[in-house]
Each structure stands twice: as C-alpha cells, then as structure tokens.
FITOR-715403 format. One record per atom (N, C-alpha, C, O): residue in one letter; residue number from 1; x, y, z. Coordinates in steps of 0.001 Angstrom, whole numbers, plus 500000, padded with zeros to 6 digits. Example, Ala and Ser with C-alpha at 12.3 -4.5 7.8 and 13.67 -1.06 7.14 Angstrom:
BEGIN
(guba "A" 1 (513190 494310 507800))
(guba "A" 1 (512300 495500 507800))
(guba "A" 1 (513200 496700 507800))
(guba "A" 1 (514236 496681 508465))
(guba "S" 2 (512850 497750 507080))
(guba "S" 2 (513670 498940 507140))
(guba "S" 2 (512900 500030 507870))
(guba "S" 2 (513409 501138 508039))
This chain:
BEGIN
(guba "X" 1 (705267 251966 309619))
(guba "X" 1 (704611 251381 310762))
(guba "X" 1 (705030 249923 310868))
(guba "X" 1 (705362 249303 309858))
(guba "X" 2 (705019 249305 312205))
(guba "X" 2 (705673 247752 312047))
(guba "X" 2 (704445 247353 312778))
(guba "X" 2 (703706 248242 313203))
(guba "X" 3 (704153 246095 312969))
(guba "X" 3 (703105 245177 313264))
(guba "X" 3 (704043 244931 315071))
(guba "X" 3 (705063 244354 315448))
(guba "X" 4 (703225 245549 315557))
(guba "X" 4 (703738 245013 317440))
(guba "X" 4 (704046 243665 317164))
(guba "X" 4 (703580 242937 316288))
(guba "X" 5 (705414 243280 318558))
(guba "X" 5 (706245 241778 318002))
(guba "X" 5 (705222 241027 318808))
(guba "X" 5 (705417 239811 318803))
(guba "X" 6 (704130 241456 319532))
(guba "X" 6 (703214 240595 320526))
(guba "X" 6 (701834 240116 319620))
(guba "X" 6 (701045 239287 320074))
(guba "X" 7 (701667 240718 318356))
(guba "X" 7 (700387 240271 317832))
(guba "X" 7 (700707 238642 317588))
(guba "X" 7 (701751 237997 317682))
(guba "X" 8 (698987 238177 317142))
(guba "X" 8 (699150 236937 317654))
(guba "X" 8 (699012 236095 316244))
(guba "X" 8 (698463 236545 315238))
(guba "X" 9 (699638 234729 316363))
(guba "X" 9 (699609 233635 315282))
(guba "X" 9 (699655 232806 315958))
(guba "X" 9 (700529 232212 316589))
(guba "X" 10 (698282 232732 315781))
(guba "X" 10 (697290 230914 316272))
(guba "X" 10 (698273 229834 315749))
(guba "X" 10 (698335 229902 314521))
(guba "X" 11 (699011 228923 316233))
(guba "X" 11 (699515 227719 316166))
(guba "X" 11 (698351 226823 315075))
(guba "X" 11 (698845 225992 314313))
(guba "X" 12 (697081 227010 315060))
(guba "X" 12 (696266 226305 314410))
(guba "X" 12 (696256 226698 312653))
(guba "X" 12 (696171 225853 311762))
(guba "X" 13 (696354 228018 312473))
(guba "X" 13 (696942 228818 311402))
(guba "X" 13 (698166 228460 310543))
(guba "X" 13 (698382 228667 309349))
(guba "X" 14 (698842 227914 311415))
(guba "X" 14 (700014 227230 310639))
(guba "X" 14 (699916 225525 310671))
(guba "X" 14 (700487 224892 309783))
(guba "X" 15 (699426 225070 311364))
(guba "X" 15 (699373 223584 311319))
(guba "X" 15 (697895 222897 310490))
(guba "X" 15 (697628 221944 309759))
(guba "X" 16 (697246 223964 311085))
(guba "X" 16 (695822 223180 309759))
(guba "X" 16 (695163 224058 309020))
(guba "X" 16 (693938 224060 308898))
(guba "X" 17 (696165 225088 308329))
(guba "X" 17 (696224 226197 307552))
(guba "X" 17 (697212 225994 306464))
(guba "X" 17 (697109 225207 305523))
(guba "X" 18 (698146 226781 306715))
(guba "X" 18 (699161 226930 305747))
(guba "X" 18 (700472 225789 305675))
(guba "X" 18 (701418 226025 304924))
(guba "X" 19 (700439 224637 306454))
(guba "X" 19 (700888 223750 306361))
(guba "X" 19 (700189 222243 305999))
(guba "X" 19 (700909 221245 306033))
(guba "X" 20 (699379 222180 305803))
(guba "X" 20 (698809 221365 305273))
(guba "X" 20 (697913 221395 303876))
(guba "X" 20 (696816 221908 303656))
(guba "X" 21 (698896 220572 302934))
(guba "X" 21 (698231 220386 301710))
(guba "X" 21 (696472 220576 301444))
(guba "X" 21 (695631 220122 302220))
(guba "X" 22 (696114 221435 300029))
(guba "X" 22 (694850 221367 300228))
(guba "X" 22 (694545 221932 298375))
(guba "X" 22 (695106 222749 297644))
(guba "X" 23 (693721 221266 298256))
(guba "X" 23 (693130 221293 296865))
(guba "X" 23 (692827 222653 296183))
(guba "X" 23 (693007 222849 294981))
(guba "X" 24 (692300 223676 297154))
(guba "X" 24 (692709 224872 296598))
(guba "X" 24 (693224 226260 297889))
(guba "X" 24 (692922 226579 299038))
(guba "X" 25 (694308 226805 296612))
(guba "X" 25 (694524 228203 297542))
(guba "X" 25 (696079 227452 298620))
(guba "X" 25 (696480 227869 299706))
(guba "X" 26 (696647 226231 297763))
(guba "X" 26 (697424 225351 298980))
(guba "X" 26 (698970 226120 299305))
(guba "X" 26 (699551 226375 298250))
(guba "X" 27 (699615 226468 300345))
(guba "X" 27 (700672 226945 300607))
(guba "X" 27 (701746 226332 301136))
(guba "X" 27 (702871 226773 301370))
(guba "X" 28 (701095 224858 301361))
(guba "X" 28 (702213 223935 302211))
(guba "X" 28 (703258 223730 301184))
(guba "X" 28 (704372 223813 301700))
(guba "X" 29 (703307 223419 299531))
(guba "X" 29 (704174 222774 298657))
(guba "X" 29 (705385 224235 298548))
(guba "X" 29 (706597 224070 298408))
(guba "X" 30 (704843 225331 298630))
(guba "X" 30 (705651 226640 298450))
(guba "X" 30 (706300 226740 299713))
(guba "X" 30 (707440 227201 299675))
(guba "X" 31 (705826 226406 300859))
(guba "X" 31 (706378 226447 302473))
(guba "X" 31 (707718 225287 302484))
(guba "X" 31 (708895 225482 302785))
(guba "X" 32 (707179 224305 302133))
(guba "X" 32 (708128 223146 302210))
(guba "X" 32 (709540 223152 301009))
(guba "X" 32 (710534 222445 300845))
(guba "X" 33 (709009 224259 300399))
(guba "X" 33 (710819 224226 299259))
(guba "X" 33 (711838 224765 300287))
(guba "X" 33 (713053 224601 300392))
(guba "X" 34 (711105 225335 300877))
(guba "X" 34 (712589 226185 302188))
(guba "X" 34 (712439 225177 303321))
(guba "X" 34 (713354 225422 304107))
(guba "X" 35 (711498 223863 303899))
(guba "X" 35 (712002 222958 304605))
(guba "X" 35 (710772 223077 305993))
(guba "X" 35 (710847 222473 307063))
(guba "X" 36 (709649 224074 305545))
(guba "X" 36 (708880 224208 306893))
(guba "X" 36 (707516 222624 306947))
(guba "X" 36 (707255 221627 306275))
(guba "X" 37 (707304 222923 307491))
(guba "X" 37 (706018 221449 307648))
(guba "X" 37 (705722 221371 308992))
(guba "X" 37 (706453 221936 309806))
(guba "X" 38 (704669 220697 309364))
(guba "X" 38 (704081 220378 310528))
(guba "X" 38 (704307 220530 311535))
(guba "X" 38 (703781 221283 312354))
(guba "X" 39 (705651 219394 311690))
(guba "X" 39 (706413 219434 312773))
(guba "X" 39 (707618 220413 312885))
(guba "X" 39 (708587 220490 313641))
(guba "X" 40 (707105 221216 311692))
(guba "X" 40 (708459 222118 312415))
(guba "X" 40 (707728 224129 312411))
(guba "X" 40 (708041 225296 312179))
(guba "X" 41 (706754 223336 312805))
(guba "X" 41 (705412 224828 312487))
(guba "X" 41 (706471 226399 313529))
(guba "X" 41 (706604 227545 313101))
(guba "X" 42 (706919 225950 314628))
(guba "X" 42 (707623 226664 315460))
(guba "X" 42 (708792 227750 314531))
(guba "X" 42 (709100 228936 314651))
(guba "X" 43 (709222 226621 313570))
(guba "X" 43 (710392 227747 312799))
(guba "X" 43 (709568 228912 312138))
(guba "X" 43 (710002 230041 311906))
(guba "X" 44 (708355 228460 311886))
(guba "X" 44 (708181 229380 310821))
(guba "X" 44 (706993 230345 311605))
(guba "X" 44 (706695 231258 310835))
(guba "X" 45 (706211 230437 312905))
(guba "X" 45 (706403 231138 313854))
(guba "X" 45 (706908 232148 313944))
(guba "X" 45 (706393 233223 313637))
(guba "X" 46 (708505 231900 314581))
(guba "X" 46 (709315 232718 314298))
(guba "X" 46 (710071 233608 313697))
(guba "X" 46 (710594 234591 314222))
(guba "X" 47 (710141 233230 312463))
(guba "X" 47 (710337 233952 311029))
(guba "X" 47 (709684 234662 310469))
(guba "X" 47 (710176 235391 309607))
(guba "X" 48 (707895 234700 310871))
(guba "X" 48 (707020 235489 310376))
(guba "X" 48 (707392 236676 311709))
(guba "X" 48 (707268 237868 311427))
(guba "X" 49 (707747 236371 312831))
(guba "X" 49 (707539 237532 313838))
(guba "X" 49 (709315 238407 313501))
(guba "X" 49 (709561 239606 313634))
(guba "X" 50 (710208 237380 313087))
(guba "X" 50 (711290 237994 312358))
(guba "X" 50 (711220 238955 311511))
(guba "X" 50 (711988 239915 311448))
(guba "X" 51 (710152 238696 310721))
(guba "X" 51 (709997 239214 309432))
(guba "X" 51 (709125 241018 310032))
(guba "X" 51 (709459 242133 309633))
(guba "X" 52 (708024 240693 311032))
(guba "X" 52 (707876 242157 311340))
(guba "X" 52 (708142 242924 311676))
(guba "X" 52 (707563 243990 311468))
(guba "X" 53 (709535 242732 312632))
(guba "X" 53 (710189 243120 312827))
(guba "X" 53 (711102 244121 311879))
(guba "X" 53 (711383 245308 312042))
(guba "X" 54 (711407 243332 310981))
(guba "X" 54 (712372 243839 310474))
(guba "X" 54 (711604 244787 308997))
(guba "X" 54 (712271 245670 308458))
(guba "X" 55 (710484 244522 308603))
(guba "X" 55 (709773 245052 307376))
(guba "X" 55 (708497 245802 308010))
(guba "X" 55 (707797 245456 308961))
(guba "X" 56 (708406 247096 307068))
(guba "X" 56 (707182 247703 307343))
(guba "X" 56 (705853 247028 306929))
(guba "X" 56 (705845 246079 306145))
(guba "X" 57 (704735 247541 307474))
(guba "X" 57 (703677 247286 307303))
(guba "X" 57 (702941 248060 306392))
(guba "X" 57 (703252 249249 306463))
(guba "X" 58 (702104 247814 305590))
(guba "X" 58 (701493 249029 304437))
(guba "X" 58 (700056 248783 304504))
(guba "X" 58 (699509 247779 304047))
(guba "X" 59 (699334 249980 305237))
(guba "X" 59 (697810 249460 304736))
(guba "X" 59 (697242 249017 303432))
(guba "X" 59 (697063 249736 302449))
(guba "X" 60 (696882 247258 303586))
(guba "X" 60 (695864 246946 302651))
(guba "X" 60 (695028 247754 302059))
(guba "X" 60 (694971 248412 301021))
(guba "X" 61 (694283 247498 303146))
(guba "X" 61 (692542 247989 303315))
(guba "X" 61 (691908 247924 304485))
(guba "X" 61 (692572 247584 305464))
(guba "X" 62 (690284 248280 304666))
(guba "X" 62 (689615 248225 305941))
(guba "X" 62 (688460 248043 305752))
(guba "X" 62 (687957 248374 304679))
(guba "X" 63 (687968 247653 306423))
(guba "X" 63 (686520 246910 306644))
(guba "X" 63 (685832 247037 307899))
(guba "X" 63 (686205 247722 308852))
(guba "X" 64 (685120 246547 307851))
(guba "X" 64 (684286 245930 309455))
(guba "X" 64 (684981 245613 310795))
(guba "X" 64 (684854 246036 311944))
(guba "X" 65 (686083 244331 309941))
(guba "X" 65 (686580 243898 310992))
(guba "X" 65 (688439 244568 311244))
(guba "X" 65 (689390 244232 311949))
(guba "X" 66 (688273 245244 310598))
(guba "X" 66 (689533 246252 310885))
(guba "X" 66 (690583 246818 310099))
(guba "X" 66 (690300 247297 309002))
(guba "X" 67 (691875 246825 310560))
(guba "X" 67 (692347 247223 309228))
(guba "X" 67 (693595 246223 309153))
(guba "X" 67 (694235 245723 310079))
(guba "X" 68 (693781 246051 307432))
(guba "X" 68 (694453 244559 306946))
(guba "X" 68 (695913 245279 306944))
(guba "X" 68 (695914 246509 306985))
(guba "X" 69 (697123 244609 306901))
(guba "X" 69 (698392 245161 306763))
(guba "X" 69 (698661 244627 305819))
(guba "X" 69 (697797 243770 305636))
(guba "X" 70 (699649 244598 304766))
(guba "X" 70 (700556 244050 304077))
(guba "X" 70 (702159 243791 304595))
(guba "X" 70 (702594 244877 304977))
(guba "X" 71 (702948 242966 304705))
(guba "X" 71 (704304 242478 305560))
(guba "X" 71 (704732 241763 304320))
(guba "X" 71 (704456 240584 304096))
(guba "X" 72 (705441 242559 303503))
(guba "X" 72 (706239 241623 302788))
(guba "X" 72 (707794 241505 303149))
(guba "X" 72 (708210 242413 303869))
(guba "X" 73 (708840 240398 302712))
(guba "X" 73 (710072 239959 302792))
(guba "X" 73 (710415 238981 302675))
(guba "X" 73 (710050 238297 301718))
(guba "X" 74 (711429 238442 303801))
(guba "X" 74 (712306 237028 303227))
(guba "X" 74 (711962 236072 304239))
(guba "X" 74 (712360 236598 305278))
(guba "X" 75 (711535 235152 304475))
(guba "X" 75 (711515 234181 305347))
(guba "X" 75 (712355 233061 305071))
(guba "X" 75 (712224 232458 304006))
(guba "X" 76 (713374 232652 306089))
(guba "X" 76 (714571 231839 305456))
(guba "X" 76 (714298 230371 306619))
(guba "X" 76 (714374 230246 307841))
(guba "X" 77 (713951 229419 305454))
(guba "X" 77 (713682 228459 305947))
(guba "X" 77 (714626 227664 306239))
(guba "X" 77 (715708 228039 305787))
(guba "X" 78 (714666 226163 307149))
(guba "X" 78 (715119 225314 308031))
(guba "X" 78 (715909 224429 306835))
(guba "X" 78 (716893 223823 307259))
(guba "X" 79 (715706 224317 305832))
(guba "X" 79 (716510 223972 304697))
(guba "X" 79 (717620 224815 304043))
(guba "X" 79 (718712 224481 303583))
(guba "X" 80 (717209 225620 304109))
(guba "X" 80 (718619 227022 303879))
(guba "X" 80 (718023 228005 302241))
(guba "X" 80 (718634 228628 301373))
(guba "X" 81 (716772 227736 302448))
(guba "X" 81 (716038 228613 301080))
(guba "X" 81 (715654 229237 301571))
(guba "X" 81 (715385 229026 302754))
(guba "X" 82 (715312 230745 300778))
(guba "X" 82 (714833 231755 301292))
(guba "X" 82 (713851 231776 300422))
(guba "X" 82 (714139 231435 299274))
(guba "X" 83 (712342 232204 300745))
(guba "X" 83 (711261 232389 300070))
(guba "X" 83 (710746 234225 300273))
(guba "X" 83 (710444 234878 301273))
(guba "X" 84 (710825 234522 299033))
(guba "X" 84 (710028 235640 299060))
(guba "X" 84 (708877 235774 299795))
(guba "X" 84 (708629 234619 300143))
(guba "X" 85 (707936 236570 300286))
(guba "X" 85 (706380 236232 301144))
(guba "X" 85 (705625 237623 301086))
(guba "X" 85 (706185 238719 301116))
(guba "X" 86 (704653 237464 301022))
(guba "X" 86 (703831 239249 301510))
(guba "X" 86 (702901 238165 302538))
(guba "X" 86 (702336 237133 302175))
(guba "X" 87 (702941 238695 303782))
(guba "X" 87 (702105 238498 304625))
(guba "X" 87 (701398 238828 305271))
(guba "X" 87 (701990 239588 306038))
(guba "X" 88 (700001 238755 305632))
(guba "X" 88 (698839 239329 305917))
(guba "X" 88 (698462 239540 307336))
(guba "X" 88 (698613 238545 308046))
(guba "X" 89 (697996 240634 307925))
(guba "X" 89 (697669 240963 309054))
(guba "X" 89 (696747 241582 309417))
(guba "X" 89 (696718 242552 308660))
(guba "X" 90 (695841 241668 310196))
(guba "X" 90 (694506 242219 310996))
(guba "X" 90 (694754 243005 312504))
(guba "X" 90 (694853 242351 313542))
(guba "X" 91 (694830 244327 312476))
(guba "X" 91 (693981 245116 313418))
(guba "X" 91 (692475 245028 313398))
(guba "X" 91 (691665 245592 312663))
(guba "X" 92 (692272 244008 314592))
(guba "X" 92 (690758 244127 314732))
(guba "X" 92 (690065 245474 315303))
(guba "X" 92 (690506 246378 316012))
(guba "X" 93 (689271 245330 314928))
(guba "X" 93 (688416 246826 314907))
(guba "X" 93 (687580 246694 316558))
(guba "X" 93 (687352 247746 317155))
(guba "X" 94 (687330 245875 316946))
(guba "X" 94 (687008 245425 318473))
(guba "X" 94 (687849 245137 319579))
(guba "X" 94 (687486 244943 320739))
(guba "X" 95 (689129 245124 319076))
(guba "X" 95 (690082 244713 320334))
(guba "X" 95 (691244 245447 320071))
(guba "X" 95 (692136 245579 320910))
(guba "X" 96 (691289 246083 318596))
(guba "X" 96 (692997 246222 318689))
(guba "X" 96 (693795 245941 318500))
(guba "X" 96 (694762 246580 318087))
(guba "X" 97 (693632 244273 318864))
(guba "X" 97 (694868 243296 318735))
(guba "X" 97 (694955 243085 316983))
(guba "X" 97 (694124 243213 316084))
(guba "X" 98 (696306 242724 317019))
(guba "X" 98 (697361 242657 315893))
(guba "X" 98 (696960 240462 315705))
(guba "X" 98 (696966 239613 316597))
(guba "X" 99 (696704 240317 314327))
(guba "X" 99 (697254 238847 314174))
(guba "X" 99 (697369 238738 312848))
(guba "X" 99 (697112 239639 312050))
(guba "X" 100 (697804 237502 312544))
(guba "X" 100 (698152 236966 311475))
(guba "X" 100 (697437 236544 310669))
(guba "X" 100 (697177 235381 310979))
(guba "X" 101 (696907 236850 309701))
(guba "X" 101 (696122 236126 308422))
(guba "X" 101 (696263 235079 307867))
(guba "X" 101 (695654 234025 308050))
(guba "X" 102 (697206 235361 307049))
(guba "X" 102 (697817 234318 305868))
(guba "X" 102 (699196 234968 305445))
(guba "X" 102 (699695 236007 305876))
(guba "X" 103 (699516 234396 304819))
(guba "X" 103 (700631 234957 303642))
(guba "X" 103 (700088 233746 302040))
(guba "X" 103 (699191 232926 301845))
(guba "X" 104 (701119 234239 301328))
(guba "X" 104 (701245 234151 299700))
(guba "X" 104 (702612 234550 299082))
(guba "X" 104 (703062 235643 299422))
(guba "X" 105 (703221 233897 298337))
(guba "X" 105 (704536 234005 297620))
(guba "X" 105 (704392 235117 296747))
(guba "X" 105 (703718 235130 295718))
(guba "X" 106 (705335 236423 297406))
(guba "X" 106 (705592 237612 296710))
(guba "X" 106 (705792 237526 295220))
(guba "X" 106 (706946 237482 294796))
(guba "X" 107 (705094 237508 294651))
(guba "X" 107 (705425 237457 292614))
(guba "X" 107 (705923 238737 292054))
(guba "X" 107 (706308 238910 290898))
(guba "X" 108 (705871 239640 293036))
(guba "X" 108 (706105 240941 292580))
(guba "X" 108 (708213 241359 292606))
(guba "X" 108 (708727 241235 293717))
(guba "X" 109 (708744 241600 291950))
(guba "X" 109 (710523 241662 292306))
(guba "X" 109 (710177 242983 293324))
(guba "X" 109 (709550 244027 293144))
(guba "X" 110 (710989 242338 294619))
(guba "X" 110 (711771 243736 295550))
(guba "X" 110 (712782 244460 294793))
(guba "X" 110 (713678 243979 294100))
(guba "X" 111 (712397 246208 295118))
(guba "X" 111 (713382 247116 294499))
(guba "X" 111 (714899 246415 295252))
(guba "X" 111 (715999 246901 294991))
C-alpha cells in the first residue's frame, strides 16, 4: 500500500517540529547532518512525499484516531547525505485524510 502523494504535511510540523532543536525527543541535529533546517524546510517536504512514493506503507497500529503507517527509506539531503528514516503517518478515522506525523532515524539495517 503507498500513502496517496496528496496527504498532508503541515509546514508547521517541519519548522516548529522536527526542525527545531529541543531538549527532548530532538530531530533537528540528525536532520541537519544531510543539510535540512529551517530555511530550507521545502527540501525536506519534498523528500518525505519522494519517499512515499517510492516505499510501501506497513500498518503500525490503530486507535481512535485512525490508522498509523510506517514509511521507511532514504531521504537524501541538500548536503549530499543520505539519512536512513521510518516515517510516520495517520489515516484519520474522521476524514480519511492521509498526514504526516513524525519520523525517527531507522536503527534497524535495510535487507
């Protein structure tokens, strides 16, 4: 199953989320070895909708508010590093719509 290329990632998600440093749970220092940051929130946008494209989706789990995906692969950043990623997604259980969670640096080796 792939994650529709129209689900959504709030601009706010990446700029006062996962790009900005934070005392715990922080993803900006792992984002920024491949070159992403603030002002360049747009590349990495794109690379996550790259990325669903091209990788399946695996049910998490489900809940209340719907059901979670798993999106793991390569996101190749604006510096020329490629970071491993599993990234997180929501079918809401009220609308349907597809968005973006979070992600986290894949620790696990791809076959």
């Amino acid at each position: 199953m792939k994650i529709p290329e129209d689900a959504e990632i709030p601009e706010s998600k990446l700029t006062a989320y996962l790009l900005v440093p934070r005392t715990v749970d922080d993803k900006s220092a792992f984002l920024g070895q491949a070159g992403f940051g603030p002002s360049n929130w747009v590349l990495l946008r794109d690379e996550l909708l790259r990325l669903i494209v091209r990788a399946e989706a695996i049910v998490d789990r489900r809940d209340v508010y719907g059901t979670f995906y798993r999106v793991e692969g390569t996101l190749a950043g604006p510096a020329g590093q490629k970071l491993e990623v599993v990234s997180i997604w929501l079918c809401g259980s009220l609308d349907g719509r597809y968005r973006f969670i979070t992600l986290k640096p894949n620790r696990r080796p791809r076959p």
